[in-house]
Each structure stands twice: as C-alpha cells, then as structure tokens.
ROBA-321452 format. One record per residue (C-alpha): residue in one letter; y, z, x. Coordinates in steps of 0.05 Angstrom, whole numbers, plus 5000, padded with zeros to 4 digits. Layout:
REM ROBA-321452
AYZX ...
***
This chain:
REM ROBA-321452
X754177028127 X749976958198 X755376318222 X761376918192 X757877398230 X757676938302 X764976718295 X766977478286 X761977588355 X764277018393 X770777358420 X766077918447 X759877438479 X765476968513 X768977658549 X761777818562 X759377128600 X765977108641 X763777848665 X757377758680 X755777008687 X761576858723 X762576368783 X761177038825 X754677238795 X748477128845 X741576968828 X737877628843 X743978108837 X741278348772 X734778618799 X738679018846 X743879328789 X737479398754 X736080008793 X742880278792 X744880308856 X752380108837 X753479568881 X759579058872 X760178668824 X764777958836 X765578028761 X769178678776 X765079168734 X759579548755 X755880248756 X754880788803 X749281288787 X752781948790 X759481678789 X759781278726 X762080558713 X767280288756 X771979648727 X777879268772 X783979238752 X784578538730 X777678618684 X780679248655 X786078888630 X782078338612 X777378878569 X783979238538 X782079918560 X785180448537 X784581228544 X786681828519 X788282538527 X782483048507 X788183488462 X789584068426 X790084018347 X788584398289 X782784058246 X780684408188 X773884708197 X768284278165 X761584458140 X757683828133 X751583788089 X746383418050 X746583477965 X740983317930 X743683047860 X740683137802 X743182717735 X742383237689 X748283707661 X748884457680 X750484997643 X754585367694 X761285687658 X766685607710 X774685677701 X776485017679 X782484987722 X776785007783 X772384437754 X773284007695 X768883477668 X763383617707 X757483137698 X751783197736 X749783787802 X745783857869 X743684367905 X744884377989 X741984868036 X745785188095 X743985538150 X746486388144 X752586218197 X755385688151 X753285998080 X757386638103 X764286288096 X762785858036 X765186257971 X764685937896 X769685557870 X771385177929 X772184407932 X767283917960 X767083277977 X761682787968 X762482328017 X758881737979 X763081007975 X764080967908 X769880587859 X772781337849 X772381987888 X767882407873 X769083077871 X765383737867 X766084497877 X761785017895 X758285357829 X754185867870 X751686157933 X744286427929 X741487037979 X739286738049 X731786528042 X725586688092 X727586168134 X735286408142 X737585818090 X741885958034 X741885467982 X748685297954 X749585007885 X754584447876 X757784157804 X759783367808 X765183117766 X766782427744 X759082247773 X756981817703 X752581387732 X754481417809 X749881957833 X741581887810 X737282457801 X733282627864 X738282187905 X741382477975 X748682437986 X752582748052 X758183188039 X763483668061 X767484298047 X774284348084 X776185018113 X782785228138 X782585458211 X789185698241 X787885588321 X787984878353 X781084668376 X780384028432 X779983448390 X780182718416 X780682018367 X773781808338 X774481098372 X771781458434 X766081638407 X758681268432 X753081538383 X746681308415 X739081548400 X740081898460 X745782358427 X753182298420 X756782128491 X764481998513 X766881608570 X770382068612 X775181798668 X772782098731 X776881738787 X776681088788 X771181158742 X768681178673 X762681748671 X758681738610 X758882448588 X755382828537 X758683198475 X758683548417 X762283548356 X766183848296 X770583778250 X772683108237 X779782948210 X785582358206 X781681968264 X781382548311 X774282888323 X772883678349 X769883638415 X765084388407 X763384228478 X761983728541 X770883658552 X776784068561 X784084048537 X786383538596 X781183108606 X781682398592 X777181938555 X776481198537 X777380948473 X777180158484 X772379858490 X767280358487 X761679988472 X762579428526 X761779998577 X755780208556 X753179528563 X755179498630 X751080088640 X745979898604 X745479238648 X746479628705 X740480168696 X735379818642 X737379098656 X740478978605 X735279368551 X737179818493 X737480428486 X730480768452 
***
C-alpha cells in the first residue's frame, strides 16, 4: 500500500519540484517568501500578502487551473446532524407507509432554529458508508430544553447489524426551499483547522477567502456567506495553492 500510495503522489511531487526547485530557484529566496513579502518567483508562482497568490500563465497551464462562477441554484435546505444509535427496537406506532421495517433508533439534538422546521414523519438520511442505504424518518420532536436544544427522535430501517448501540453517525434531513441560494461546486472547497476557505480570483490573483456553508447537493455547495452571485472561484488545483501559500508565509509548514 505505501509504494501504491507514492506512485499515486508522484504526478503531484514531480509538478511540485519543477515549481519550486526549478533551474530558477535561488539559495536564500525561501527565507525571503518566508515572510510573505510576494516577491517573484522564476518558477512563476508566488504570494502577495493582501493580494493573494499570483501564478504565470505558462505554470497555470502547467497546474490545470480551472475556475468557476459563484452561481445561483436551488439546493434543497439541509439540516445536518449527529444520531446517536441505539440497537435496541422501539415501540413507536407510525403509518407504515412512512416507515417500514424499522430496526433499531437514535436520538439527535437541534438547536430551536432548526427543530422549528423539522415535523415527524419526515425522511432522514444516515450518511454512514454502508453495503445498503440506510434510511430513517423522524418519529418525534420533543419541547426545546434549558439550553434551547430540542431533541429529535429518529427510527432506522434496514440497520441489522450496521449501526451499534451508543455509536455516532452524521445525518441529514432534506428540505425543499423554493429561492436559488449562491452555490459553487464542492471541488473549490479548502477545509483547513483554520475553517473552510475558497480561492477567489481577485485580478491576476488567487485570494484565499473565507466562507461559510450550506446545503450541500449534486457537487454544488451553499455559500451562507464570504461570496456573491458573480464572483469567481478556483476549483483546480486547490490544494497546490495553498501550498504555495503555505511556502510562501510558514515556509513551507502546516497548517495548526
């Protein structure tokens, strides 16, 4: 598996050493990116502190970058969660054309904003990679507690064995929301510890930009805020940017 997982890297390390080791490269020049004062680079990427990172044309090409439009699209309105299973059945009498076969339940809590819209009977997804699907609905919605948490009750069907009592599992009910919301494709997504960014073009640069998110949805993402209908963002190769600012302002460190 490790010589698997350096063939599948190779492709990536050998763009990497022509950028930055190049026949261009300096002894010294890194100290001086090192403080991010965005000065040239003969390997024809670099960063500019307040301006973002800059690449030539030829190195763009050699990268593959590509962009995209922020948009306007209608996602369905998510509320993400955390269910803690339990293996044991319920007793909860629900129309059987709403759940059938159910096996096993969790309960989830949800802050008063989210709880509001959330109504019994509706499906939910467990979002746990599993042989089949596994699906769920909502059995019911309890009275908001002290701390302004409502705890919702979910039934599991088809869990058998999948799901243990006690264990976590993330999940998801699907709304239907009639107005388009700014939405660009997950690919231009960087999730860091430091939060979730974008790389938005801003000239002739790429400007690492902070964002938030929503609904996610056939490989497009709600963008709650940080970008506007208009803008443009990278979505190739994300992560080689940020190593090029990385480089540029920690010397090449990660992120912590």
């Amino acid at each position: 598996m490790k010589a698997l997982r350096f063939v599948t890297l190779l492709p990536a390390l050998l763009v990497w050493t022509s950028l930055f080791m190049g026949c261009g490269h300096k002894e010294g020049a890194g100290k001086e990116e090192g403080h991010g004062h965005g000065e040239e680079s003969a390997s024809g990427a670099s960063f500019k502190a307040g301006k973002g990172v800059i690449v030539a044309e030829k190195t763009k090409k050699l990268l593959g970058v590509e962009v995209a439009d922020v948009a306007e699209r209608k996602l369905p309105n998510q509320i993400r969660f955390t269910v803690q299973a339990f293996g044991e059945k319920h007793h909860h009498l629900l129309n059987q054309e709403d759940h059938s076969g159910c096996d096993a339940h969790g309960s989830a809590f949800l802050s008063s904003e989210a709880a509001v819209v959330v109504r019994t009977g509706q499906p939910v997804q467990i979002l746990k990679d599993t042989n089949s699907p596994l699906g769920g609905v909502v059995l019911a919605v309890q009275k908001a507690l002290a701390l302004g948490e409502s705890e919702v009750v979910i039934g599991v069907s088809n869990a058998t064995t999948a799901l243990k009592s006690g264990e976590f599992v993330p999940a998801r009910i699907n709304l239907p929301r009639d107005e388009a919301v700014a939405a660009i494709p997950k690919a231009a997504l960087l999730r860091t510890s430091e939060g979730t960014f974008v790389y938005a073009v801003n000239g002739e640069a790429y400007f690492r930009t902070a964002v938030k998110v929503g609904s996610e949805a056939d490989g497009w993402v709600e963008i709650s805020d940080g970008l506007f209908a208009g803008d443009q963002v990278v979505t190739k190769p994300v992560q080689t940017l940020w190593l090029i600012e990385l480089r540029a302002t920690k010397g090449g460190g990660h992120s912590h």
